[in-house]
TORLUM-476709 format. One record per residue (C-alpha): residue in three letters; x, y, z negated. Coordinates in Angstrom, 2 decimals. Layout:
BEGIN
+------+---------+---------+---------+
! paza !    east !   north !      up !
+------+---------+---------+---------+
!  Ala !       X !       Y !       Z !
...
+------+---------+---------+---------+
This chain:
BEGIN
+------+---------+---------+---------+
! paza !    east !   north !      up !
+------+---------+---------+---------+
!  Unk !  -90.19 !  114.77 !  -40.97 !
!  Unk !  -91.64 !  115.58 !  -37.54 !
!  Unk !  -90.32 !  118.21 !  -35.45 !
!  Unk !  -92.37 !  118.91 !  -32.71 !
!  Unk !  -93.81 !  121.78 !  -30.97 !
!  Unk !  -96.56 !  124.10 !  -32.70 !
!  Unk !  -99.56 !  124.25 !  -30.24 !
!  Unk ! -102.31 !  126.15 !  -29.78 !
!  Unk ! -104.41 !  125.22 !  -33.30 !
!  Unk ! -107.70 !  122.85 !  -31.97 !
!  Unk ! -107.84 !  121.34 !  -35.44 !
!  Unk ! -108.91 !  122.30 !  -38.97 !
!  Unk ! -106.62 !  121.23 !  -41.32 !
!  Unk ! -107.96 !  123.23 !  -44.04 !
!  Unk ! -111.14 !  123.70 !  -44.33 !
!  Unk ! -112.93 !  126.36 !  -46.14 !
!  Unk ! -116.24 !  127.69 !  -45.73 !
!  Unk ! -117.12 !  131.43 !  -45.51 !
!  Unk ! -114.02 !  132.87 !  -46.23 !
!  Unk ! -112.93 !  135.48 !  -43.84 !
!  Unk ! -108.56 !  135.24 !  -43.01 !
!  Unk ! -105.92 !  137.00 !  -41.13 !
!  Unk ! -104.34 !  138.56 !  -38.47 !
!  Unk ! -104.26 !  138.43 !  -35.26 !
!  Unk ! -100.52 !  138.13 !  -33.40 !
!  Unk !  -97.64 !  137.17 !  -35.86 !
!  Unk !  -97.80 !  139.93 !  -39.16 !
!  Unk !  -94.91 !  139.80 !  -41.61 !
!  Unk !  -95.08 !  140.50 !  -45.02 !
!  Unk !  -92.69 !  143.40 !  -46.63 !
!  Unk !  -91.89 !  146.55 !  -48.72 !
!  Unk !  -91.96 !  149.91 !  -46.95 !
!  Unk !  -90.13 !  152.87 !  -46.71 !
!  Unk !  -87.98 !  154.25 !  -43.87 !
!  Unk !  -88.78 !  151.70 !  -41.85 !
!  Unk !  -86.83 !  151.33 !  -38.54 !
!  Unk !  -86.57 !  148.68 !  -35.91 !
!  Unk !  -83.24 !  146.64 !  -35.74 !
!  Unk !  -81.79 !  143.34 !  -34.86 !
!  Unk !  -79.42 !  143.31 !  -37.24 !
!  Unk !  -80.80 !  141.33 !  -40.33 !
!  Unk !  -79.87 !  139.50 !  -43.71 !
!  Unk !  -80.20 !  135.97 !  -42.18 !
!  Unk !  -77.11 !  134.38 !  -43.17 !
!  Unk !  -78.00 !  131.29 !  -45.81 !
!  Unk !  -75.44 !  130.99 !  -48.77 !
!  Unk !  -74.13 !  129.13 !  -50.86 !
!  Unk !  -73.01 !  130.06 !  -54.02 !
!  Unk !  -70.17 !  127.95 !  -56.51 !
!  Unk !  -71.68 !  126.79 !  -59.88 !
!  Unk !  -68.71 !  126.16 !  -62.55 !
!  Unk !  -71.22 !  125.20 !  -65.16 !
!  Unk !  -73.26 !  122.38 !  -65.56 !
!  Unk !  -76.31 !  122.46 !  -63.79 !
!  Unk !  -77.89 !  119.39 !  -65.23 !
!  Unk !  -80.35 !  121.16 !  -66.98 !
!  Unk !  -81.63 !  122.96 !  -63.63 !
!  Unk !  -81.86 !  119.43 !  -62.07 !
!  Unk !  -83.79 !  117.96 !  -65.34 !
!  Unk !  -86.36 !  120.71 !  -65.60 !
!  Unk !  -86.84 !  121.64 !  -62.15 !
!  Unk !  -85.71 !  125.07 !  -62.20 !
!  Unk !  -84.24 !  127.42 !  -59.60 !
!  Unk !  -81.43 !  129.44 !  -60.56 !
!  Unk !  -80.94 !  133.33 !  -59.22 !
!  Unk !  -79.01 !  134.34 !  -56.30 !
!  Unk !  -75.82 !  135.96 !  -58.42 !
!  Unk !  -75.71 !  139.31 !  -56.33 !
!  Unk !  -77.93 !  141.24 !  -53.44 !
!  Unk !  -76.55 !  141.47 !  -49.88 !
!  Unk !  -77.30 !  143.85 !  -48.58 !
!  Unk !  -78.70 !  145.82 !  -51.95 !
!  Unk !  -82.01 !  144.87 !  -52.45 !
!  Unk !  -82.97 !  142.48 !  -50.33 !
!  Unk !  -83.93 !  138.83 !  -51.60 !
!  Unk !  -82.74 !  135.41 !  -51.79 !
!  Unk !  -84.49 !  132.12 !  -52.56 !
!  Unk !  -82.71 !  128.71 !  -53.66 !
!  Unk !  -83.06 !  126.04 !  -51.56 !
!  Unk !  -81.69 !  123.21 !  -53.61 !
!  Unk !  -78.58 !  121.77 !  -54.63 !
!  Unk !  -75.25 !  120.85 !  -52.31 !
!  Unk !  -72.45 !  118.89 !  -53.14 !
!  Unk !  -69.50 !  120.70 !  -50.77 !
!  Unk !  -66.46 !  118.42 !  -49.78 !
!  Unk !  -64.34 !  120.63 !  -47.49 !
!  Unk !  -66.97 !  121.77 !  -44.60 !
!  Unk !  -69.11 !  119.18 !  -45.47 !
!  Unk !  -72.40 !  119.49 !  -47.68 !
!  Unk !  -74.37 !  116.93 !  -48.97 !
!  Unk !  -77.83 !  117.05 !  -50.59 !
!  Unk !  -77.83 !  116.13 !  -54.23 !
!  Unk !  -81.08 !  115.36 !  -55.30 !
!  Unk !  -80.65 !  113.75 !  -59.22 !
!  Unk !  -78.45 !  113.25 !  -61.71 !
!  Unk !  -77.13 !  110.10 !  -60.50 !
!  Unk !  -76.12 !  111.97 !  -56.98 !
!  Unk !  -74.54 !  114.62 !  -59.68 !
!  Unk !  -72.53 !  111.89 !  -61.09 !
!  Unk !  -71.31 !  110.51 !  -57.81 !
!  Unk !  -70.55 !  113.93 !  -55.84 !
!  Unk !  -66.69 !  114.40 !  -54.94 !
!  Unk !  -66.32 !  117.75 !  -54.41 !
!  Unk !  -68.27 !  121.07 !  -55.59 !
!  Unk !  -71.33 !  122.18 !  -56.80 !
!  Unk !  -73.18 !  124.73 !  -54.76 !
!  Unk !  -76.49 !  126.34 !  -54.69 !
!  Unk !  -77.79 !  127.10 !  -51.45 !
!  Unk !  -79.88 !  130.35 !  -51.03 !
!  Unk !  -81.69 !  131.27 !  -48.07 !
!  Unk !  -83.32 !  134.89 !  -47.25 !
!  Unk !  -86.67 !  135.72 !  -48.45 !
!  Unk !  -87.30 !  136.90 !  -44.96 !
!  Unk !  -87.48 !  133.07 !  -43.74 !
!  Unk !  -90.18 !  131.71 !  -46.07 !
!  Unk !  -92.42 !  134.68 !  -45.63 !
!  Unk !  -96.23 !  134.54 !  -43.91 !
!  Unk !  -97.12 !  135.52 !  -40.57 !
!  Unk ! -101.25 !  134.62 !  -39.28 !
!  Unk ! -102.78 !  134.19 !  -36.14 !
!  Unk ! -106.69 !  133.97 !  -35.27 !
!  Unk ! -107.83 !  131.78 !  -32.83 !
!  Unk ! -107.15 !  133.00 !  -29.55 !
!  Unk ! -109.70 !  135.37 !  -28.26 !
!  Unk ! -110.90 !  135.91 !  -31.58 !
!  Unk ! -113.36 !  139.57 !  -31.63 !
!  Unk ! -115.77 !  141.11 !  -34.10 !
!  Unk ! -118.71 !  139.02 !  -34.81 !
!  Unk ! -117.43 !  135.74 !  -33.86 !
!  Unk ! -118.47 !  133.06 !  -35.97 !
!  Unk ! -116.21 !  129.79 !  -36.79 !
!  Unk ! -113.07 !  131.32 !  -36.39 !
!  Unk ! -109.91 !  129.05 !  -37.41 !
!  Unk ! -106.61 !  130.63 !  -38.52 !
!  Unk ! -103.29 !  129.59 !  -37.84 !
!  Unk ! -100.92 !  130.28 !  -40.87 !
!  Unk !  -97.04 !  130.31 !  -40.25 !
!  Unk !  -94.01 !  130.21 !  -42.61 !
!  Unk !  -90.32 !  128.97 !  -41.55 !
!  Unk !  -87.42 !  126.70 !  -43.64 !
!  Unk !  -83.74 !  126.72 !  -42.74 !
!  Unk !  -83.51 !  122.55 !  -42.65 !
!  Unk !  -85.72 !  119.88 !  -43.58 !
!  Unk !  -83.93 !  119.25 !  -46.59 !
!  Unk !  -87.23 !  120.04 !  -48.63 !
!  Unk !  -89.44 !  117.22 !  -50.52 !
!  Unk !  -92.30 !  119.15 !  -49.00 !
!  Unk !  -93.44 !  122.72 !  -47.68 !
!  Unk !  -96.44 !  124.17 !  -48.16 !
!  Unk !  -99.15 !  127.06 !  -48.65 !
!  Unk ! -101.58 !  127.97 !  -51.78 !
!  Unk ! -104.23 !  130.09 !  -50.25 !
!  Unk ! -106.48 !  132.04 !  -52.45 !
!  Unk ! -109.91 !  134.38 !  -52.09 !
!  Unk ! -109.73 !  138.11 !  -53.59 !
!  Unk ! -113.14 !  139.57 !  -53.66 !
!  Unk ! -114.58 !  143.26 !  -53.78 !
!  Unk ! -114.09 !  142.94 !  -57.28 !
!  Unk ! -110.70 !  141.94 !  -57.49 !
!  Unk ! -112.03 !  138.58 !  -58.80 !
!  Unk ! -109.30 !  135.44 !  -56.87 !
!  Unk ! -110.77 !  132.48 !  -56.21 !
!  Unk ! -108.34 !  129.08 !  -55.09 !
!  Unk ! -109.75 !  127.81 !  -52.00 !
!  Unk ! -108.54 !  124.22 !  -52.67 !
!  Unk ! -107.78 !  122.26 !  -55.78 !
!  Unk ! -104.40 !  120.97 !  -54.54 !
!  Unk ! -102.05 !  123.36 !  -52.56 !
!  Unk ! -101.73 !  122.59 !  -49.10 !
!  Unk !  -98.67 !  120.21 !  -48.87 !
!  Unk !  -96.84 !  119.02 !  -45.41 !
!  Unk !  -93.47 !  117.22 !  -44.29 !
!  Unk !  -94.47 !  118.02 !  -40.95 !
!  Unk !  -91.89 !  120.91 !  -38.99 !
!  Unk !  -92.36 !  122.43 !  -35.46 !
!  Unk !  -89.56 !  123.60 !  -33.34 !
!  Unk !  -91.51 !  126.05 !  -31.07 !
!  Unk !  -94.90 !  127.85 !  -31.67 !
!  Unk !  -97.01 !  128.37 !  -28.33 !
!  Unk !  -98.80 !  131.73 !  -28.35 !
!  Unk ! -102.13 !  132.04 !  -26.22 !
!  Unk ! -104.00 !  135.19 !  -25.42 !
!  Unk ! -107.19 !  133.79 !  -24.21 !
!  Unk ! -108.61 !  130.63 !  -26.05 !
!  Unk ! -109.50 !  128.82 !  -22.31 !
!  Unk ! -105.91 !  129.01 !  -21.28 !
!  Unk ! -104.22 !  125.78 !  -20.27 !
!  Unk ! -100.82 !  127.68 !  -20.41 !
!  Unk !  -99.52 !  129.41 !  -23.37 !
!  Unk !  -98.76 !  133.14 !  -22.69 !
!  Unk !  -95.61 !  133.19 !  -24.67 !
!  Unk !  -93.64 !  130.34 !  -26.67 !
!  Unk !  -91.54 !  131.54 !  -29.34 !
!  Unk !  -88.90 !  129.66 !  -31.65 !
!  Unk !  -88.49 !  129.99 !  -35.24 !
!  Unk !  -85.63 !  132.48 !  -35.46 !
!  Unk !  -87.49 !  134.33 !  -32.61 !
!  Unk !  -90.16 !  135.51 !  -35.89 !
!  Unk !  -88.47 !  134.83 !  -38.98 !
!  Unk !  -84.60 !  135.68 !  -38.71 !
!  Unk !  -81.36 !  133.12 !  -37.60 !
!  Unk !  -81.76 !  131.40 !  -41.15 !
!  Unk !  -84.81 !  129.77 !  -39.82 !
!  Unk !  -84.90 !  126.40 !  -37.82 !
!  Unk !  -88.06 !  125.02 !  -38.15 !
!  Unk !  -91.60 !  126.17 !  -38.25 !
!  Unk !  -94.58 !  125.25 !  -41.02 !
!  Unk !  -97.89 !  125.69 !  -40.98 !
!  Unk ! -101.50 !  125.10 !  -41.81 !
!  Unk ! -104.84 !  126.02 !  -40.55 !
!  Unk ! -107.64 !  127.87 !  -42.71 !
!  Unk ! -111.49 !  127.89 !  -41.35 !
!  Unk ! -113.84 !  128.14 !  -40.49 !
!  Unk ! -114.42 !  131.28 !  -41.05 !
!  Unk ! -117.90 !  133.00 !  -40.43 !
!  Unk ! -118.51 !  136.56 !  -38.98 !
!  Unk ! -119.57 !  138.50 !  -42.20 !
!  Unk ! -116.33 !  137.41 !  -43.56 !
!  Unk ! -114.08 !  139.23 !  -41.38 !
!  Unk ! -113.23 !  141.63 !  -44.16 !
!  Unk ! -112.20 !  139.30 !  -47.08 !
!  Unk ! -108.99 !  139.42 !  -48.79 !
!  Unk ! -107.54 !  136.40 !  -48.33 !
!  Unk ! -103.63 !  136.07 !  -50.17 !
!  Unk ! -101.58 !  133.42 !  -49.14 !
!  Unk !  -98.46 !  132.11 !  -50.63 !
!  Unk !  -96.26 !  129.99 !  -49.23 !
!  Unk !  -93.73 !  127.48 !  -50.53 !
!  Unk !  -91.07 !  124.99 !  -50.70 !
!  Unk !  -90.17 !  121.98 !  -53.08 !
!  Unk !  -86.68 !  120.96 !  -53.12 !
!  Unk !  -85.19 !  117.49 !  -52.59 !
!  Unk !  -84.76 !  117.99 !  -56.75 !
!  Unk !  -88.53 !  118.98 !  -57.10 !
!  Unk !  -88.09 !  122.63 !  -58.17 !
!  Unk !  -91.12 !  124.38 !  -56.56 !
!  Unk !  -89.72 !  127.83 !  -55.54 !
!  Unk !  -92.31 !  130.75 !  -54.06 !
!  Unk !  -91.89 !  132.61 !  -50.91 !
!  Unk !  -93.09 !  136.42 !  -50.13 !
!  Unk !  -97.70 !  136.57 !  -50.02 !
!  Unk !  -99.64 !  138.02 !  -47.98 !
!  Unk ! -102.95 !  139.82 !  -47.91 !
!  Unk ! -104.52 !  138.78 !  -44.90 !
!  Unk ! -107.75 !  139.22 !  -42.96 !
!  Unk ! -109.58 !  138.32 !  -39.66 !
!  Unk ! -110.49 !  142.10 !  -38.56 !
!  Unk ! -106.83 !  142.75 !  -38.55 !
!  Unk ! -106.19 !  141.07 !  -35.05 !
!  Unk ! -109.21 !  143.02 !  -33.30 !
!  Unk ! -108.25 !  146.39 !  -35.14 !
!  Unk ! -104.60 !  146.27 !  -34.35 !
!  Unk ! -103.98 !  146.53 !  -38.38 !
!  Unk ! -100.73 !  145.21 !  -39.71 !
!  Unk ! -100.63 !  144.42 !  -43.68 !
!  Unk !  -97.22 !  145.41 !  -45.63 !
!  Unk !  -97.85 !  143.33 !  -49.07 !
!  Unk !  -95.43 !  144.69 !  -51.58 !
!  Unk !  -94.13 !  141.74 !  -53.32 !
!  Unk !  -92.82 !  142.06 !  -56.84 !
!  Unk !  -89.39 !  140.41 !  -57.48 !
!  Unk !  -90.18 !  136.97 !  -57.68 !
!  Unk !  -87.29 !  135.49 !  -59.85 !
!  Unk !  -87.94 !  138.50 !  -62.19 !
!  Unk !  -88.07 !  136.73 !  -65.45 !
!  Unk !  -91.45 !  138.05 !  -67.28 !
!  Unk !  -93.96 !  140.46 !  -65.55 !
!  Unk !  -94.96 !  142.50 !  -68.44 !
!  Unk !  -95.82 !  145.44 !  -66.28 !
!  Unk !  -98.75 !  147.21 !  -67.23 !
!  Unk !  -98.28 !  150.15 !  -64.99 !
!  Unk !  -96.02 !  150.86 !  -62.07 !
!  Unk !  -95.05 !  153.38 !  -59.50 !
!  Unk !  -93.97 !  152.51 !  -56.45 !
!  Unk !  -92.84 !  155.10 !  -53.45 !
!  Unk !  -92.94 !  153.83 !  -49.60 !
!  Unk !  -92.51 !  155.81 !  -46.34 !
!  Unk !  -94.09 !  154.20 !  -43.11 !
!  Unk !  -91.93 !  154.17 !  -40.03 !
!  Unk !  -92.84 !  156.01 !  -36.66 !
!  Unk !  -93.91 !  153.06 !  -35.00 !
!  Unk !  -96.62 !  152.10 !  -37.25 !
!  Unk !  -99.54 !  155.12 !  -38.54 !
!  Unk ! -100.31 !  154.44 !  -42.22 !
!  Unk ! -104.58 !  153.75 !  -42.24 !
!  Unk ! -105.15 !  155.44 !  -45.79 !
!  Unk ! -107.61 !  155.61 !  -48.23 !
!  Unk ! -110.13 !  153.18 !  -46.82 !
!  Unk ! -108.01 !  150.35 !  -46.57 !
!  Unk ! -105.35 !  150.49 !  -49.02 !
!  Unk ! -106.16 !  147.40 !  -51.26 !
!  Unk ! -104.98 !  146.64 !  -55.12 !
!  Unk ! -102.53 !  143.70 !  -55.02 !
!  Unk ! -102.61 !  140.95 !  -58.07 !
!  Unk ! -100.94 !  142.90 !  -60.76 !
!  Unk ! -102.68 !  146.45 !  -61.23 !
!  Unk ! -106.71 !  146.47 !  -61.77 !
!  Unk ! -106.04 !  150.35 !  -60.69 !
!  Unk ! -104.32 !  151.98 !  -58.14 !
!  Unk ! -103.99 !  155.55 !  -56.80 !
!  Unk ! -101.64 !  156.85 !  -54.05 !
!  Unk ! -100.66 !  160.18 !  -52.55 !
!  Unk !  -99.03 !  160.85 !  -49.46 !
!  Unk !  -95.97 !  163.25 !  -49.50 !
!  Unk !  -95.37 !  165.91 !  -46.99 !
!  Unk !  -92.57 !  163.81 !  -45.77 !
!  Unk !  -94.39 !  161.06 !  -45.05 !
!  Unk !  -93.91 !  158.65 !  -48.26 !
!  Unk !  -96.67 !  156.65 !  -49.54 !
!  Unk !  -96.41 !  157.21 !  -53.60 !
!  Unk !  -98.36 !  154.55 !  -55.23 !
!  Unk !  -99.18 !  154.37 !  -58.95 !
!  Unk ! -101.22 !  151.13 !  -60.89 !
!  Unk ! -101.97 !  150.24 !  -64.08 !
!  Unk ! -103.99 !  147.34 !  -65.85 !
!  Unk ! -104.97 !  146.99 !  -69.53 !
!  Unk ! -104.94 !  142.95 !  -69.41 !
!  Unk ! -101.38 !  141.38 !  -68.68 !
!  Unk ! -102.18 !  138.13 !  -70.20 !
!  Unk ! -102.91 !  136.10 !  -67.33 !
!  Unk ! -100.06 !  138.16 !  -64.76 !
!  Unk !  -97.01 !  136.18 !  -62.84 !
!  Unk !  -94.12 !  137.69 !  -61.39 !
!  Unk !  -94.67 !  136.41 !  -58.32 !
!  Unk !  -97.96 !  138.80 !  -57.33 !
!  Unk !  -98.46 !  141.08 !  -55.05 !
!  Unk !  -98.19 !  144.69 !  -56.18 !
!  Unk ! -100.06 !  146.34 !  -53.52 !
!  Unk ! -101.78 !  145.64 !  -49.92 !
!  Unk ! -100.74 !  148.81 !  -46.95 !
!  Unk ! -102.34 !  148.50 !  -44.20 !
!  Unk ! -100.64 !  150.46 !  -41.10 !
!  Unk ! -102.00 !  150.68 !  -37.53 !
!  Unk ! -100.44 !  149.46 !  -34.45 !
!  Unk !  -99.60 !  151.90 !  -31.40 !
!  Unk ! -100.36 !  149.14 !  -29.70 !
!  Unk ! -103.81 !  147.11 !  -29.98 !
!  Unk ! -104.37 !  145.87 !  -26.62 !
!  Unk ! -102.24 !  142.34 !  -27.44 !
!  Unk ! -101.62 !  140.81 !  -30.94 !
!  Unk !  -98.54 !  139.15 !  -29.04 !
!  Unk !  -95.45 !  138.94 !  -31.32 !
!  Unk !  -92.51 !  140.34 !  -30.52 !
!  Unk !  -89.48 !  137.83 !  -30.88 !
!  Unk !  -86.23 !  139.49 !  -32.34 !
!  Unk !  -87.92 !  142.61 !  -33.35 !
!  Unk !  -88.06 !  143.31 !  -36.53 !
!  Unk !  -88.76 !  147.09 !  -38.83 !
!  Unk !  -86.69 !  146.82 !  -41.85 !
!  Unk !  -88.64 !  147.97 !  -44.68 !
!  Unk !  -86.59 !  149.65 !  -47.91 !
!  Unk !  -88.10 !  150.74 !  -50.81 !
!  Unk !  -87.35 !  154.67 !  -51.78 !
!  Unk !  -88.47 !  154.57 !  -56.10 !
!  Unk !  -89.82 !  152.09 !  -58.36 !
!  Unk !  -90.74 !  152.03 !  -62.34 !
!  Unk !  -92.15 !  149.79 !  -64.27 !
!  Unk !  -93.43 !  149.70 !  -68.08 !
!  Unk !  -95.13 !  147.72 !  -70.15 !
!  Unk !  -97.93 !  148.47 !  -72.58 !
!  Unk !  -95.53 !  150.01 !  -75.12 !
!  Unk !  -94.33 !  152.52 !  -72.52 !
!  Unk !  -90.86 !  150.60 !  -72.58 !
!  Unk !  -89.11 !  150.86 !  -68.94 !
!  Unk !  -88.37 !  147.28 !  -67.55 !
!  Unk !  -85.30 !  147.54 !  -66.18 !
!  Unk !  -85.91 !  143.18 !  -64.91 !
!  Unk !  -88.62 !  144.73 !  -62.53 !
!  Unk !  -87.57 !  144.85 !  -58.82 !
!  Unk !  -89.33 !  145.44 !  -55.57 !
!  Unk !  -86.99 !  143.86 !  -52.66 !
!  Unk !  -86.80 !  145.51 !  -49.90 !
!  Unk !  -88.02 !  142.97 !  -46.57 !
!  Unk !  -87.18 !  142.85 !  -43.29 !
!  Unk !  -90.68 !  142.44 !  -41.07 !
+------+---------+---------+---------+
């Protein structure tokens, strides 16, 4: 795997035509509710002991659940099998490394907060530009992945998604620094940022793919993106979407996708309530752009006097749901919109405040969990 440094994008190397994509600066994805800004973050990887066998896992490719939440609520993701000999852990990527491993099984579990989506426009990027290229950037603890990679998806006005490529985009390719440019001419990158700089100490290595090109009446699409990694045993396990869109850099917008629980077993949700409170730093936009995520065909919200953002969905088809959708798009405004600049090692720590779930029945499903994200 390569491990270079992420420049300024020149390349397309994904093209779609006239679909409209993200943010300017580096936007996180997360779950709101007394948000405040911190350094302190759940960024330690883990691994846990398995005392039973886990050959089944390795045969069908399946990733098992982090046992507990540290802190409470706030997510892990596997990221593949270890055999541990005293300080020592060793990839096991088969059966036959199963057989021959000489000390203990562990599963290694990395926070959510590392393979989450953060989007950049081309540098310079304004309203009514034409041919504008994306930069979309996720992060991975070690290269000890088959592959990493991003499945990027259309939402139109009527909530119809459309898959922008046949094949998800795949990589091996990692980046050890990502070179931020305010103006497109520059021959000198304003700022040049590592990967724990944006997505927590867990993460070592940048990933990334372009999406464009993207024409001016697009600006406004939904565009989800959901990133990914395969492990060296070929379980496919899915990191935190995003909503994204290109009039977000020029209107100093920043998207908070709530992300269902995605190792929640079954999404049989066919309504939800969900209550988040936006933090001082960023103004909540409101009823224009508050979007439906992939769950509910429905949604209503009311803010409290207090500030939280109550928001109720419902849907009459669940046939065709996963539980790893996006429950709902809020879209906050920056205080400040002069520079889309990240801002390494500062993150807001979103927490959720009240969640229920049922399903068509009117049966409370207790499996249904919102983690709270740290952005």
């Amino acid at each position: 795997m390569k491990n270079k440094v992420l420049k300024n994008v020149r390349v397309i190397a994904l093209s779609v035509a006239a679909v409209a994509m993200v943010v300017a600066g580096i936007l996180g994805t997360g779950v709101g509710a007394n948000a405040a800004k911190t350094t302190e973050q759940t960024d330690v990887v883990k691994y846990v002991e398995f005392t039973e066998d886990i050959t089944s896992y390795l045969n069908d490719n399946t990733a098992p659940e982090y046992p507990t939440s540290e802190p409470i609520g706030y997510g892990y993701l596997f990221g593949g099998w270890y055999d541990k000999n005293g300080d020592v852990y060793t990839e096991i990527k088969d059966t036959t490394d199963l057989a021959n491993k000489t000390g203990t099984v562990v599963a290694k579990f990395v926070p959510a907060q590392t393979l989450s989506v953060k989007c950049q426009n081309w540098a310079g990027t304004k309203e009514g530009d034409s041919d504008v290229i994306v930069r979309v950037i996720s992060a991975t603890d070690s290269t000890n992945y088959s592959n990493f990679g991003f499945i990027v998806s259309r939402i139109d006005e009527a909530g119809k998604e459309t898959v922008l490529t046949q094949e998800p985009f795949t990589t091996t390719d990692v980046y050890s620094k990502f070179n931020y440019y305010k103006d497109a001419e520059a021959t000198e990158p304003t700022a040049t940022f590592e990967p724990d700089d944006l997505f927590g100490k867990a993460a070592k290595h940048f990933t990334t793919c372009t999406v464009g090109k993207i024409p001016a009446t697009a600006h406004g699409t939904i565009i989800c993106i959901k990133p990914f990694w395969v492990t060296l045993d070929g379980t496919t396990v899915y990191g935190l979407s995003k909503f994204a869109h290109v009039e977000d850099g020029y209107l100093g917008y920043v998207n908070v996708p709530v992300n269902l629980n995605i190792l929640s077993a079954d999404n049989a949700s066919s309504a939800g309530i969900l209550s988040v409170k936006s933090d001082d730093g960023l103004t909540f936009v409101g009823t224009d752009e508050i979007e439906c995520g992939k769950v509910f065909d429905e949604m209503e919200f009311n803010v409290l006097s207090d500030g939280t953002i109550k928001c109720a969905g419902n849907t009459s088809d669940i046939s065709e749901k996963s539980e790893m959708d996006i429950y709902i798009n809020l879209k906050f405004l920056r205080k400040d919109i002069d520079t889309d600049a990240p801002i390494a090692n500062e993150f807001y720590t979103f927490t959720v405040t009240g969640e229920d779930f049922c399903n068509e029945k009117e049966v409370f499903l207790e499996e249904m969990d919102v983690w709270n994200v740290i952005y």
